[in-house]
C-alpha positions as CSV (number, residue, x, y, z in Angstrom):
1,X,130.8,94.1,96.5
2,X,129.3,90.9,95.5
3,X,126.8,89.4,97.1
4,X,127.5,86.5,99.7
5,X,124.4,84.7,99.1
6,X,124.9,81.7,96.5
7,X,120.7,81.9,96.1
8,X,119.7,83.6,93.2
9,X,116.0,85.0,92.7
10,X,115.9,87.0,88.6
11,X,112.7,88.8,88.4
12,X,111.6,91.1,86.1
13,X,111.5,94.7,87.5
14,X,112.3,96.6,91.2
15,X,108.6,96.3,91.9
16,X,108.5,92.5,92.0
17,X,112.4,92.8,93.8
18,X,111.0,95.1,96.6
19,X,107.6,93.4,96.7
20,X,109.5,89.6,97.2
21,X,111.7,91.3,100.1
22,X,109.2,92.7,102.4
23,X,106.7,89.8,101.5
24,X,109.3,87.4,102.8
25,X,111.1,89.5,105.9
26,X,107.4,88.7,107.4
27,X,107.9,85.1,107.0
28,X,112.1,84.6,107.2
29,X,114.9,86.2,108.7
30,X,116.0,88.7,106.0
31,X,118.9,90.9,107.4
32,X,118.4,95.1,106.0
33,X,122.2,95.1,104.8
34,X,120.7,93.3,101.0
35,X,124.5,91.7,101.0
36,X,123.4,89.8,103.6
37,X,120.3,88.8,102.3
38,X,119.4,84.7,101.8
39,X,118.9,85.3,98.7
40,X,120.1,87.8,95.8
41,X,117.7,89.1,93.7
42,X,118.5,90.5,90.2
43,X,116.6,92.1,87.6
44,X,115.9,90.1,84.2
45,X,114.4,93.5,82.8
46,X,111.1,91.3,80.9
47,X,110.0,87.9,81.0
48,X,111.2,87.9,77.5
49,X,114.8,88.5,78.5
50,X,114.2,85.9,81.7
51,X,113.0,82.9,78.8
52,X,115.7,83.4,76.5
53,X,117.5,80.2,76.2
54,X,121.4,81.8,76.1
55,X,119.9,84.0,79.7
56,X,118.8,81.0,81.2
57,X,121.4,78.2,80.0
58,X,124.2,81.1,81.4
59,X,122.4,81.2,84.9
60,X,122.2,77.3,84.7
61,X,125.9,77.2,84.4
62,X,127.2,79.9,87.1
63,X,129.5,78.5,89.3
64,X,128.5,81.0,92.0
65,X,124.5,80.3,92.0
66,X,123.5,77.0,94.0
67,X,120.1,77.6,93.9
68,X,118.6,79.5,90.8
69,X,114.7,81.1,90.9
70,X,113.1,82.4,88.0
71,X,110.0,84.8,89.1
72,X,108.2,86.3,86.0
73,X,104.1,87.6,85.1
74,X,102.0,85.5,83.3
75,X,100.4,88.3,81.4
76,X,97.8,86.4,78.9
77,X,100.0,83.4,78.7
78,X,100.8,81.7,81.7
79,X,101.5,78.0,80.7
80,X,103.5,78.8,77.4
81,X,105.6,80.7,79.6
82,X,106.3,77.8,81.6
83,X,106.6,75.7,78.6
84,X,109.2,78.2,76.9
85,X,111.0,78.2,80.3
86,X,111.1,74.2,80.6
87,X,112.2,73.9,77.0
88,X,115.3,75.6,77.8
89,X,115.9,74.0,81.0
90,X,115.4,70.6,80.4
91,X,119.0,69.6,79.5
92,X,120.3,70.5,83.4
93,X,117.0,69.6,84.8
94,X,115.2,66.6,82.7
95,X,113.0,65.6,85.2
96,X,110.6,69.5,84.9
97,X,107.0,68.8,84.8
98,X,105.1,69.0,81.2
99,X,102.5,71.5,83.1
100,X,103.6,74.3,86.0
101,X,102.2,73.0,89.3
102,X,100.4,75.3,91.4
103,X,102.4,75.4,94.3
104,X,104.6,76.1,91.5
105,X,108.2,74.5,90.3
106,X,110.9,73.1,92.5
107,X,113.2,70.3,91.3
108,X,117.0,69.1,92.0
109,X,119.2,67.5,88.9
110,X,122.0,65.0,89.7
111,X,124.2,67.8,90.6
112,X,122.6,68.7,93.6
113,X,121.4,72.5,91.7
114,X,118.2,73.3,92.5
115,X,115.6,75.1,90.1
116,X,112.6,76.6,90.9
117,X,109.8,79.2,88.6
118,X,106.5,81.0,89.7
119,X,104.6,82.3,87.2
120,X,102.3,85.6,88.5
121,X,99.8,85.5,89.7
122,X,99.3,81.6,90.8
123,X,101.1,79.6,88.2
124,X,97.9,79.0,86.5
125,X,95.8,82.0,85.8
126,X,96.4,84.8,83.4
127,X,97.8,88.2,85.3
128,X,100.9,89.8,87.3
129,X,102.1,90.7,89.6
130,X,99.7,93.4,90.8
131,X,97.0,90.6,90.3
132,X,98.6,88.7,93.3
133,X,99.3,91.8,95.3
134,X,95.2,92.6,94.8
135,X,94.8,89.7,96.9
136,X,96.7,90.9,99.8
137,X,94.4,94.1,100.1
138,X,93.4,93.7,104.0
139,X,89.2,93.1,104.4
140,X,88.9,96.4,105.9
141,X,90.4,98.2,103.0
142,X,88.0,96.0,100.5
143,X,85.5,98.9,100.0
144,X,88.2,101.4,99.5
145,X,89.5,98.9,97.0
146,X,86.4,98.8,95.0
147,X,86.4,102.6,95.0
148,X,89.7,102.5,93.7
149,X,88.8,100.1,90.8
150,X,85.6,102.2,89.8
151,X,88.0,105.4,89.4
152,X,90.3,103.7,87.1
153,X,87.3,102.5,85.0
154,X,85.6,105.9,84.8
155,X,89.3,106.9,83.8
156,X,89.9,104.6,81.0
157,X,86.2,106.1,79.8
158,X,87.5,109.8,80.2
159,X,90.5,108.8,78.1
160,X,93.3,106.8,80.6
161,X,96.0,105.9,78.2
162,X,96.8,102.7,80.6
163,X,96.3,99.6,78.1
164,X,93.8,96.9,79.2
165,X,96.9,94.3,79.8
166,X,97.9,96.4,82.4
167,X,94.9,97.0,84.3
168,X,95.5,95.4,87.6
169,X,98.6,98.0,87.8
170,X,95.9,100.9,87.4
171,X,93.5,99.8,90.1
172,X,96.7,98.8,92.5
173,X,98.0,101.7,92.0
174,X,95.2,104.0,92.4
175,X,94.8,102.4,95.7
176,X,98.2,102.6,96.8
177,X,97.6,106.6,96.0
178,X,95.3,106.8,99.0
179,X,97.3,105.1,101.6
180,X,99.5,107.1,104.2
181,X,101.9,108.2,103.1
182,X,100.2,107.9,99.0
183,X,101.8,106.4,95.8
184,X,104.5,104.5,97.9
185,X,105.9,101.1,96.2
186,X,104.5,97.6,97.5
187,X,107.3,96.5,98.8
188,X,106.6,99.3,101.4
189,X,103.1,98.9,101.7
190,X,104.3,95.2,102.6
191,X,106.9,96.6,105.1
192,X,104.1,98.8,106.9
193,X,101.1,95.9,106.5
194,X,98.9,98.2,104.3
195,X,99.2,94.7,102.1
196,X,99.2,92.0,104.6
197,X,102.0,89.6,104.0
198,X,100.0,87.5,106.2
199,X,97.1,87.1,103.7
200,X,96.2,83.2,102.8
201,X,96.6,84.4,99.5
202,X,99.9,84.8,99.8
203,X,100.5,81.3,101.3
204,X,101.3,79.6,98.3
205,X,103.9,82.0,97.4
206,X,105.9,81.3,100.5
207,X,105.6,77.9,100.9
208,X,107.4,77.9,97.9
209,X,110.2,80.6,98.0
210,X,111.1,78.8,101.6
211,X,111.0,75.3,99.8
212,X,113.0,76.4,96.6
213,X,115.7,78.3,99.0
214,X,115.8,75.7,102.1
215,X,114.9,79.0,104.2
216,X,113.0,78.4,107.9
């Protein structure tokens, strides 16, 4: 069955997919059935298979996407992401800013396509996903968060093979590991407001996923 919805989100793992969905069903009507979902999300595996120039010049040229958004971590290099990204778009979209906004990018070409990219965690500082899902641990939960982050550090001392990259998955994680029930994904953790979706940090994010997608 293919999807009805000529929106498409790529992002680059079911994490970020299920965290995006019950983020937004807080803010946007988002039907369960995911065929009947505003937008389609797919999976572009890495941010490495999400720049390539054939991926994105491909998506660019689809006769079935309208509205194209690229959703992908920043890791230690947010802005030559962006720049690697705008490189290969500019020939469908030549007006793309030189630097990634931090409300992030939306533009329109001639054709009436639009074109949007976020780079985790805030288009400007380095991070991931998990950075920007830190920030929607509620204030009541901040101590327990702490906690959380002093056991993964005591773990990376006692031999934690988790690389330092990757450490804002560790302390998310760890946290998510003492919710109820434990070690269930964001994207459920959204659902049930252990992350509040409501969080100003989160703000940002939505303003511009209901911009790009033209969603109320």
């Amino acid at each position: 069955m293919k999807a009805k919805a000529r929106s498409r989100l790529i992002v680059e793992g079911q994490d970020d997919l299920f965290s995006v969905v019950g983020l937004m069903r807080a803010h946007t009507p988002w039907p369960q059935p995911k065929y009947e979902a505003p937008v389609w999300i797919d999976l572009g595996n890495s941010a490495e298979e999400i720049m390539r120039p054939e991926y994105l010049s491909s998506l660019l040229k689809a006769s079935d996407i309208d509205i194209l958004g690229l959703l992908l971590d920043a890791d230690t290099k947010p802005r030559s992401r962006y720049g690697r990204i705008r490189t290969a778009c500019l020939a469908a979209f030549p007006d793309l800013p030189e630097e990634i906004p931090k409300g992030g990018v939306v533009a329109e070409n001639a054709g009436k396509k639009r074109f949007g990219v976020w780079v985790m965690p805030d288009n400007a500082a380095e991070g991931c996903l998990e950075t920007f899902l830190r920030h929607l641990v509620p204030e009541e939960s901040e101590p327990l968060w702490v906690h959380a982050g002093n056991c993964s550090s005591k773990a990376k001392e006692l031999g934690a093979k988790w690389r330092d990259v990757h450490e804002p998955k560790a302390k998310l994680y760890t946290w998510l590991a003492w919710q109820d029930p434990p070690g269930q994904n964001p994207g459920v953790a959204l659902a049930k407001k252990i992350l509040d979706p409501h969080s100003k940090e989160a703000a940002s994010f939505v303003k511009w996923f209901k911009e790009l997608y033209k969603l109320a």
